[in-house]
DOVOFI-526687 format. One line per 3 residues: number of its first residue (from 1); their letters; for each residue x, z, y of C-alpha. Coordinates in nm, 2 decimals, always signed. Each point is the difference from the previous one (the first is absolute). Layout:
<nodes>
NUM = A = X:Z:Y ~ ... .
</nodes>
This chain:
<nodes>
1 = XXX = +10.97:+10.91:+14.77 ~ +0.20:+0.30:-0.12 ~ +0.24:-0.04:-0.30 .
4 = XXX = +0.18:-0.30:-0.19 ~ -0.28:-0.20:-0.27 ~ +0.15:+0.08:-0.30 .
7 = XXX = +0.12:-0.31:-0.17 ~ -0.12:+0.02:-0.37 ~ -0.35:-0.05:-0.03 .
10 = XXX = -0.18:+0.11:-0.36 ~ -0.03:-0.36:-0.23 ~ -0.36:+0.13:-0.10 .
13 = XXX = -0.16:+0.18:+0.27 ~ -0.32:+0.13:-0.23 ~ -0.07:+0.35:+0.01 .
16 = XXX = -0.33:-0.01:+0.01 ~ -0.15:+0.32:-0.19 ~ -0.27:-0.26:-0.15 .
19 = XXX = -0.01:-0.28:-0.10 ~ +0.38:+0.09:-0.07 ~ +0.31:-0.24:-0.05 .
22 = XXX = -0.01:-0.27:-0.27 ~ +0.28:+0.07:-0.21 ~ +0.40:-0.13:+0.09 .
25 = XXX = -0.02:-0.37:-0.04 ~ -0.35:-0.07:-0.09 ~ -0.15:-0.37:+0.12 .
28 = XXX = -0.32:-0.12:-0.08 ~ +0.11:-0.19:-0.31 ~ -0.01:+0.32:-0.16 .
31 = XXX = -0.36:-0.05:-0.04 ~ +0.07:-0.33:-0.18 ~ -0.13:+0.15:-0.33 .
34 = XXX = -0.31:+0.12:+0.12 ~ -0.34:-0.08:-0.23 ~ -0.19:-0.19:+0.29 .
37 = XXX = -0.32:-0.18:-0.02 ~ -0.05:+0.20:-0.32 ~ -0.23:+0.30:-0.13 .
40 = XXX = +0.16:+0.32:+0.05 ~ -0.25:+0.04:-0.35 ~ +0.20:-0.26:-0.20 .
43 = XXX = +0.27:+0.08:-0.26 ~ +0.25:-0.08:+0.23 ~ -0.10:+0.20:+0.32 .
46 = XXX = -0.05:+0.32:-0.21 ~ +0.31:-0.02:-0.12 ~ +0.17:+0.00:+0.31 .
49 = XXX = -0.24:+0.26:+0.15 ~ +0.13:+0.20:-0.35 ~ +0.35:-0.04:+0.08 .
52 = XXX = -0.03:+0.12:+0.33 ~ -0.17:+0.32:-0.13 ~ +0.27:+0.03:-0.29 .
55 = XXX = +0.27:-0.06:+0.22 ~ -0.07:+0.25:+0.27 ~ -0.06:+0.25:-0.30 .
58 = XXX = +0.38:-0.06:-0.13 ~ +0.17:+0.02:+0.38 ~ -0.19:+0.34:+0.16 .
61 = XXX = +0.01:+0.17:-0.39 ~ -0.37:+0.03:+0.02 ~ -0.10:+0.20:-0.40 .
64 = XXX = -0.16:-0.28:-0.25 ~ -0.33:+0.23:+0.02 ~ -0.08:-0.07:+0.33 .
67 = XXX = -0.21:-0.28:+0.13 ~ +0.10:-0.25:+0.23 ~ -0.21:-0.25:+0.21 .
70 = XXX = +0.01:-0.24:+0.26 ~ -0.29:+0.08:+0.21 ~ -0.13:-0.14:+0.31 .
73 = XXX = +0.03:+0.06:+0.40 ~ +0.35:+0.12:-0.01 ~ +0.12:+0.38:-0.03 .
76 = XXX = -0.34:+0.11:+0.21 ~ -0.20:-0.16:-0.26 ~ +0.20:+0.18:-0.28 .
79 = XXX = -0.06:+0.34:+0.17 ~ -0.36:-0.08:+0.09 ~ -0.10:-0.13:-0.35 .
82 = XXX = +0.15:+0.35:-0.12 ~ -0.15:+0.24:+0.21 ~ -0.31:-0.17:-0.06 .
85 = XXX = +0.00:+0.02:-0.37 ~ +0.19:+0.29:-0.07 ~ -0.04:+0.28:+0.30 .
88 = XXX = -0.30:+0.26:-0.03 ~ -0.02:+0.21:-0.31 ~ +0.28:+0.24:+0.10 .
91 = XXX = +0.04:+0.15:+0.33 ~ +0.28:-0.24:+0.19 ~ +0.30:+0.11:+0.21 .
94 = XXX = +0.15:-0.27:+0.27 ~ +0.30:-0.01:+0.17 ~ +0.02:-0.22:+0.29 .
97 = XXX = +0.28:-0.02:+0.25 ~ -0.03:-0.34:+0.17 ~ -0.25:-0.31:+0.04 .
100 = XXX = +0.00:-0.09:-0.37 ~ -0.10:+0.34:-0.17 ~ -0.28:+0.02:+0.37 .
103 = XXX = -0.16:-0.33:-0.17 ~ -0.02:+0.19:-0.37 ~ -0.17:+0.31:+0.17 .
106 = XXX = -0.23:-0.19:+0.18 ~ -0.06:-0.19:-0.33 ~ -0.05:+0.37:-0.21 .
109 = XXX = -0.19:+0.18:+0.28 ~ -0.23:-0.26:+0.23 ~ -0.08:-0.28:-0.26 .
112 = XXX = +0.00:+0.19:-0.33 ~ -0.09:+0.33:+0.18 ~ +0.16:+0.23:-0.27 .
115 = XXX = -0.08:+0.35:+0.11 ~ +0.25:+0.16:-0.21 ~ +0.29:-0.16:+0.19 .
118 = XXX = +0.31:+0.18:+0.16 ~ +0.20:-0.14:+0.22 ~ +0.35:+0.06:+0.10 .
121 = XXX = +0.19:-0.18:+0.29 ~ +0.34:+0.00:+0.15 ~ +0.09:-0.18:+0.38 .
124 = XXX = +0.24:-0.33:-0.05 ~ +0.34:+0.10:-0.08 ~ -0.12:+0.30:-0.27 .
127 = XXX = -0.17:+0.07:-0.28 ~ -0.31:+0.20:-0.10 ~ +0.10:+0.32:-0.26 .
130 = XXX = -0.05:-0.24:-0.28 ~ +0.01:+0.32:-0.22 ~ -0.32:+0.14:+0.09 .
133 = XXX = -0.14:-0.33:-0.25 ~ -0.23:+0.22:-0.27 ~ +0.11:-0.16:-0.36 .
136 = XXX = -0.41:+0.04:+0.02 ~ -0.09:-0.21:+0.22 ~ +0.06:-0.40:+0.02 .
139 = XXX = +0.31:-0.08:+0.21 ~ +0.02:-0.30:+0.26 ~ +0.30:-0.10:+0.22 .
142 = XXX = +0.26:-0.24:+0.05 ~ +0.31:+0.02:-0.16 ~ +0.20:-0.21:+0.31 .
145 = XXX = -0.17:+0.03:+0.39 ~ -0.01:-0.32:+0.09 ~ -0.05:+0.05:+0.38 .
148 = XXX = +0.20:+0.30:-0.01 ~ +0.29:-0.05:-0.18 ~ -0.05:+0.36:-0.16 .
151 = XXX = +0.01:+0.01:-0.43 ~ -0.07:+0.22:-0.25 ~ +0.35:+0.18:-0.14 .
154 = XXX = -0.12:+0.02:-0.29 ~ -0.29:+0.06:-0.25 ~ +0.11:+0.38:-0.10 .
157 = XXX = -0.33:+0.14:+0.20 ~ -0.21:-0.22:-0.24 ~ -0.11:+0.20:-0.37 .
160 = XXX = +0.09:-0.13:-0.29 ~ -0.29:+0.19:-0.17 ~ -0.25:-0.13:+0.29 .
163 = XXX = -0.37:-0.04:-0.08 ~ -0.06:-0.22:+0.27 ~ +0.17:-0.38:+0.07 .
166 = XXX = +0.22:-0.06:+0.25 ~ -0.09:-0.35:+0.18 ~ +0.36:-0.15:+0.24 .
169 = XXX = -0.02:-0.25:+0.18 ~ +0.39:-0.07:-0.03 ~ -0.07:-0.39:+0.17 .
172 = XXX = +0.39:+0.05:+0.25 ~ +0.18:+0.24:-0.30 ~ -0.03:-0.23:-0.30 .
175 = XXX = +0.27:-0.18:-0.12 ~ +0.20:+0.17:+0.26 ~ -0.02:+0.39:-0.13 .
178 = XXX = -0.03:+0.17:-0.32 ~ -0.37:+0.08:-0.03 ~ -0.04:+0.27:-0.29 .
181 = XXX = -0.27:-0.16:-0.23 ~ -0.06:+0.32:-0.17 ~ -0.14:+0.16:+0.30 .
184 = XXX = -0.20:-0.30:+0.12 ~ -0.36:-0.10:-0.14 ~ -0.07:-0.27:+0.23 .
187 = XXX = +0.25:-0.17:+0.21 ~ -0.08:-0.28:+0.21 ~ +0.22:-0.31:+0.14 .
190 = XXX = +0.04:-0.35:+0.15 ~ +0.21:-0.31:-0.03 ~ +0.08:-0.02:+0.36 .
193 = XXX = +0.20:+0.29:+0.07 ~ +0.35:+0.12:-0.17 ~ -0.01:-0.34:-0.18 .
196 = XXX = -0.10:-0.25:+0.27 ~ -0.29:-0.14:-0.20 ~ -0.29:-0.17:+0.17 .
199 = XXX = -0.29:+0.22:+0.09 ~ -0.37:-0.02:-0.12 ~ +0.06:+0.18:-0.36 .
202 = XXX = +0.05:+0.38:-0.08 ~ +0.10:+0.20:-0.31 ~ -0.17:+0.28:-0.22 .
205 = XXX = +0.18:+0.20:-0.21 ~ -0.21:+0.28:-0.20 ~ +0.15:+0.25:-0.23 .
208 = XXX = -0.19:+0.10:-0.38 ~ -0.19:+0.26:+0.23 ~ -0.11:-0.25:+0.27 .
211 = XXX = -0.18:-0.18:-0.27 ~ -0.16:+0.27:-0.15 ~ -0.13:+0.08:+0.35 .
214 = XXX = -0.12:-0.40:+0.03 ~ -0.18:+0.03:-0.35 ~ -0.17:+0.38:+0.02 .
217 = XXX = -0.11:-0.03:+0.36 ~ -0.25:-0.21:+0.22 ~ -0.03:+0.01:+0.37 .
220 = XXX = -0.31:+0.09:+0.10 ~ +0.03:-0.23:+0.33 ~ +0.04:-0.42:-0.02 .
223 = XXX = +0.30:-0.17:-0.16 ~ +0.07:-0.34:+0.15 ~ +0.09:-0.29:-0.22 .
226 = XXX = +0.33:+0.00:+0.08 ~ +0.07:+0.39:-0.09 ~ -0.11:+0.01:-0.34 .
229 = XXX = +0.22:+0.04:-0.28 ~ -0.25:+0.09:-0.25 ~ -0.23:-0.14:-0.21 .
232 = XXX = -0.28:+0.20:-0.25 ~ +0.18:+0.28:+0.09 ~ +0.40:-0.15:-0.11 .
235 = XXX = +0.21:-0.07:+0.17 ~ +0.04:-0.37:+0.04 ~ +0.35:-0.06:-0.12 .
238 = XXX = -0.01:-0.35:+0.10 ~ +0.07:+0.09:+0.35 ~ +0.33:+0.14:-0.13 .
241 = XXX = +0.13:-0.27:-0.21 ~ -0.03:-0.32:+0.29 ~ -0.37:-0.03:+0.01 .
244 = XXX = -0.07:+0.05:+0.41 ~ -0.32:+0.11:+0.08 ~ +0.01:-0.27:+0.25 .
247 = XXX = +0.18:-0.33:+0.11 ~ +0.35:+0.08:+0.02 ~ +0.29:-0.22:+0.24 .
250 = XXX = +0.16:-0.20:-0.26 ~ +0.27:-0.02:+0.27 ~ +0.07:+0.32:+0.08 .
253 = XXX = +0.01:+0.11:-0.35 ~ +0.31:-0.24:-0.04 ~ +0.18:+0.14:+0.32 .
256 = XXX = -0.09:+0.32:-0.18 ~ +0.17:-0.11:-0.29 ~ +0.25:-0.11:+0.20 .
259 = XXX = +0.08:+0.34:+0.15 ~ -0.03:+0.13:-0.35 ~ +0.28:-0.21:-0.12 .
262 = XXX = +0.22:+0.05:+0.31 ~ -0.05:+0.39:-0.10 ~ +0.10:-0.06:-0.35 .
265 = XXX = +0.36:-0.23:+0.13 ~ +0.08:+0.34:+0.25 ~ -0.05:+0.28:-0.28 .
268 = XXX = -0.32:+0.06:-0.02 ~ -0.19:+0.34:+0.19 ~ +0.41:+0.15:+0.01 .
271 = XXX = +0.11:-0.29:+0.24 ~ -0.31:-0.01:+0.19 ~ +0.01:+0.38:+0.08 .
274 = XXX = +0.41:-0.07:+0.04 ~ -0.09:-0.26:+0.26 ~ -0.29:+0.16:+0.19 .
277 = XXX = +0.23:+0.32:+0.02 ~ +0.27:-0.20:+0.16 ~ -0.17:-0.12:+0.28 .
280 = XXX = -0.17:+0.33:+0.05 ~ +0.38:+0.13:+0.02 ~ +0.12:-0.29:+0.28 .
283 = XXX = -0.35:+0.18:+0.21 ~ +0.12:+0.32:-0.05 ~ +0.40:-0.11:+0.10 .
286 = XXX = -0.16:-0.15:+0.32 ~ -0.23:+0.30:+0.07 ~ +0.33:+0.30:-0.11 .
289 = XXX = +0.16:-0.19:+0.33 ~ -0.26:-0.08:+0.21 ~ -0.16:+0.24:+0.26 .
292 = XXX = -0.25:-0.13:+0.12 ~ -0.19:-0.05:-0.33 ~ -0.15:+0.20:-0.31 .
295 = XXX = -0.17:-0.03:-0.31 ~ -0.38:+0.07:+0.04 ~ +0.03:+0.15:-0.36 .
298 = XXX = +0.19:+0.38:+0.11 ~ +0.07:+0.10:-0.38 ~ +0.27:-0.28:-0.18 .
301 = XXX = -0.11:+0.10:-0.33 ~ -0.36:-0.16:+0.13 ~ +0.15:-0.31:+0.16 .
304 = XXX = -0.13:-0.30:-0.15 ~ +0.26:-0.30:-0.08 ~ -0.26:-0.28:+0.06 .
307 = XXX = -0.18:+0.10:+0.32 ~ +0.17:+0.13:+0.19 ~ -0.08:+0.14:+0.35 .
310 = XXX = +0.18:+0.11:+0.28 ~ -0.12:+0.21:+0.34 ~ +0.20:-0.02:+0.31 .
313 = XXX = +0.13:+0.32:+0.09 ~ +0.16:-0.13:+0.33 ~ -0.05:+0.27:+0.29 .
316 = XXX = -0.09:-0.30:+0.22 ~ -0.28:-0.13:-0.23 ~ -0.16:+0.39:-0.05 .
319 = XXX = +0.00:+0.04:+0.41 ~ -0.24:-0.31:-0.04 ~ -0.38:+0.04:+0.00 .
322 = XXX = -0.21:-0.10:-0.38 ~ -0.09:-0.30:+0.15 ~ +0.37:-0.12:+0.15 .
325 = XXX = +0.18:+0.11:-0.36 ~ -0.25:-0.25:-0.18 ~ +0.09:-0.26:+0.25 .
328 = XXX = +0.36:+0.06:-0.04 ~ +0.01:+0.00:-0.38 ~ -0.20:-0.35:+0.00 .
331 = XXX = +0.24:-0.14:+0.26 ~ +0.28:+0.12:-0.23 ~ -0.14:-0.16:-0.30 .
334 = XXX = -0.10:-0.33:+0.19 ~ +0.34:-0.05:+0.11 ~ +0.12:-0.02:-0.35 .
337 = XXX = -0.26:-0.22:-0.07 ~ +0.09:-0.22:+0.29 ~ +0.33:+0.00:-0.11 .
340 = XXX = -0.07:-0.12:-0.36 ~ +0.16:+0.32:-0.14 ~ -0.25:+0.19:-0.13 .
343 = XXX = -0.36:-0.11:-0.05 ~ -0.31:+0.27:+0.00 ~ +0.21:+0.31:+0.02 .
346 = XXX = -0.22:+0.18:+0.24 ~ -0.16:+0.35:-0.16 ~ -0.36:+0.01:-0.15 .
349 = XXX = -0.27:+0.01:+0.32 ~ -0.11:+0.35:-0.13 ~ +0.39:+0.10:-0.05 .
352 = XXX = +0.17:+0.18:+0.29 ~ +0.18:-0.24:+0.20 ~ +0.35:-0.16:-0.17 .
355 = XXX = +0.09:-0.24:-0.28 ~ -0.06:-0.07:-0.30 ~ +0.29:-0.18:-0.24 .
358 = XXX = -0.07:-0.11:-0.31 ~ +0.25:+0.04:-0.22 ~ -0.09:-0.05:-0.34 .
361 = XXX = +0.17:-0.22:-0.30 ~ -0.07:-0.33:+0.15 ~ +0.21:+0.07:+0.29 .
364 = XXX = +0.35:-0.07:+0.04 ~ +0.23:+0.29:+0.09 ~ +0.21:-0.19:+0.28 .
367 = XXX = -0.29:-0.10:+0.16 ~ -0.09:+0.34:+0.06 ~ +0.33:+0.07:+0.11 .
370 = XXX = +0.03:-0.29:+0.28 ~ -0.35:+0.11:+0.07 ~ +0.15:+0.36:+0.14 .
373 = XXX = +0.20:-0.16:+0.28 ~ -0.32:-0.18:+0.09 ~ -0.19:+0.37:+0.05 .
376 = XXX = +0.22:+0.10:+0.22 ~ +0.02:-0.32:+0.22 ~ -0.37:-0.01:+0.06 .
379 = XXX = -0.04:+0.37:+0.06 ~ +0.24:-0.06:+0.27 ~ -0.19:-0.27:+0.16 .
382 = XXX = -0.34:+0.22:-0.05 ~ +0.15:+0.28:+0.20 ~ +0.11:-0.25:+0.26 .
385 = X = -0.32:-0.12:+0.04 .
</nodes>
């Protein structure tokens, strides 16, 4: 085989976009405090279920006026449950521009088939014109592309003086960008992304006006059990003080907690941002030098620092037919596998072919730089064939 196998191997070969990397040093004994064999309902599961919603209040700066809630069925149930309670008295705008934002349009326009819905896409690598949002209109998108590595800059296209709510689902950018809450009415997220929680459970946020939307208007189609947050027409503030509308994990709560207070030891949202844009930088080192490979995002002011993706941009890989560049890019990915130097690294099956690197907070910078060596390497051997 072509070329030398380089001779440091990453300690923690987890880049997987989701679930992501437990946090440096975590061992199961971390989940030594959790509240098992007992009712989330008791005094002493809501007040851990409490602390978690406190907690995550204090680190990502979210105002005291907005809600927060542990919901069920991970970020997707957090998104679902508010397009499904929220979405149809205003005109909504979407913005889509890879798998994630597909799943909310097909959510908006073939399940709840709202009529008055424009939609506005952009190819993986770019972004739609996020300023033709009408401050009108309700506003969905994500905040981070998961399967794209493609982000929204910033929130300057969003009104400040908006009559309709803006609804993110921000599940790869929390805790590892600064979200402006000011601009966001709903933002959706989940424990097993930039914090390497345990799946299964989501988060709500709603602003004052997200409420007052909850408490003035009814959908006029079915709301499943597990999407209400209102009761006689209040909202039910339970849900956003510890009180799950269904049976929590105990133990992932406490790896949640966990990750919580790892957060709090590293600075809080400055050193997870600090730390995420780190190992985006060792990527982007690798990439400046390397010919052969290319971020998938084209703008760097759009480049995520948790997912990202990279296209190969090899003349040898674009003389190759569709079907013979998707085999190549899952060879390359499988060698690494093989290897035991990076695990599920291959892009999202809608994605064009490439990889996909996740390099958010959990993640260790010099893993990602004794992963670089490693691209190269197998590239080699993929060419070769």
């Amino acid at each position: 085989m072509t070329g030398n196998r380089p001779a440091v191997r990453p300690a923690r070969p987890f880049f997987s976009s989701g679930p992501c990397a437990k946090r440096p040093g975590w061992t199961p004994e971390a989940l030594n405090g959790a509240l098992l064999s007992r009712s989330h309902r008791s005094k002493p599961g809501k007040t851990k279920l409490k602390d978690a919603i406190d907690r995550t209040r204090k680190i990502l700066g979210i105002p005291e006026d907005y809600r927060i809630g542990i919901v069920p069925a991970s970020d997707t149930g957090a998104v679902e449950m508010a397009l499904w309670s929220l979405l149809g008295p205003l005109p909504v705008d979407l913005f889509a521009w890879e798998s994630f934002g597909e799943d909310w349009v097909t959510d908006t326009v073939k399940q709840l088939k709202l009529k008055d819905a424009q939609v506005y896409k952009a190819g993986y690598g770019a972004l739609p014109d996020l300023k033709q949002a009408n401050p009108k209109h309700d506003v969905v998108f994500l905040w981070n592309g998961t399967t794209s590595g493609v982000r929204v800059p910033n929130g300057d296209w969003i009104a400040d003086d908006r009559l309709g709510l803006t609804i993110c689902d921000a599940t790869s950018a929390a805790f590892a960008m600064d979200l402006p809450w000011n601009k966001l009415d709903v933002v959706t997220f989940s424990w097993q992304k930039v914090l390497g929680g345990e799946a299964a459970h989501g988060m709500l946020v709603l602003s004052p006006n997200a409420v007052k939307r909850l408490e003035s208007y009814t959908p006029h189609w079915p709301l499943p059990k597990i999407f209400r947050m209102t009761k006689g027409g209040k909202l039910n503030e339970g849900i956003f003080v510890g009180e799950t509308i269904n049976t929590p994990s105990m133990l992932a709560l406490e790896d949640y907690l966990d990750a919580l207070t790892w957060a709090e030891e590293i600075g809080g949202l400055k050193g997870l941002i600090a730390r995420s844009n780190a190992n985006l930088a060792a990527v982007s080192a690798f990439v400046k030098k390397t010919a052969w490979i290319d971020f998938l995002a084209d703008d760097a002011a759009s480049r995520s620092n948790t997912s990202v993706c990279l296209k190969i941009v090899d003349p040898w890989f674009a003389g190759l037919t569709p079907e013979a560049q998707a085999d190549a890019a899952k060879k390359l990915a499988s060698i690494l596998d093989k290897e035991g130097v990076a695990l599920d690294i291959g892009a999202y099956r809608s994605a064009p072919p490439g990889l996909r690197i996740w390099c958010g907070a959990t993640v260790n910078t010099a893993d990602l730089e004794a992963l670089m060596p490693w691209l190269d390497w197998a590239y080699a051997q993929v060419k070769e064939g």
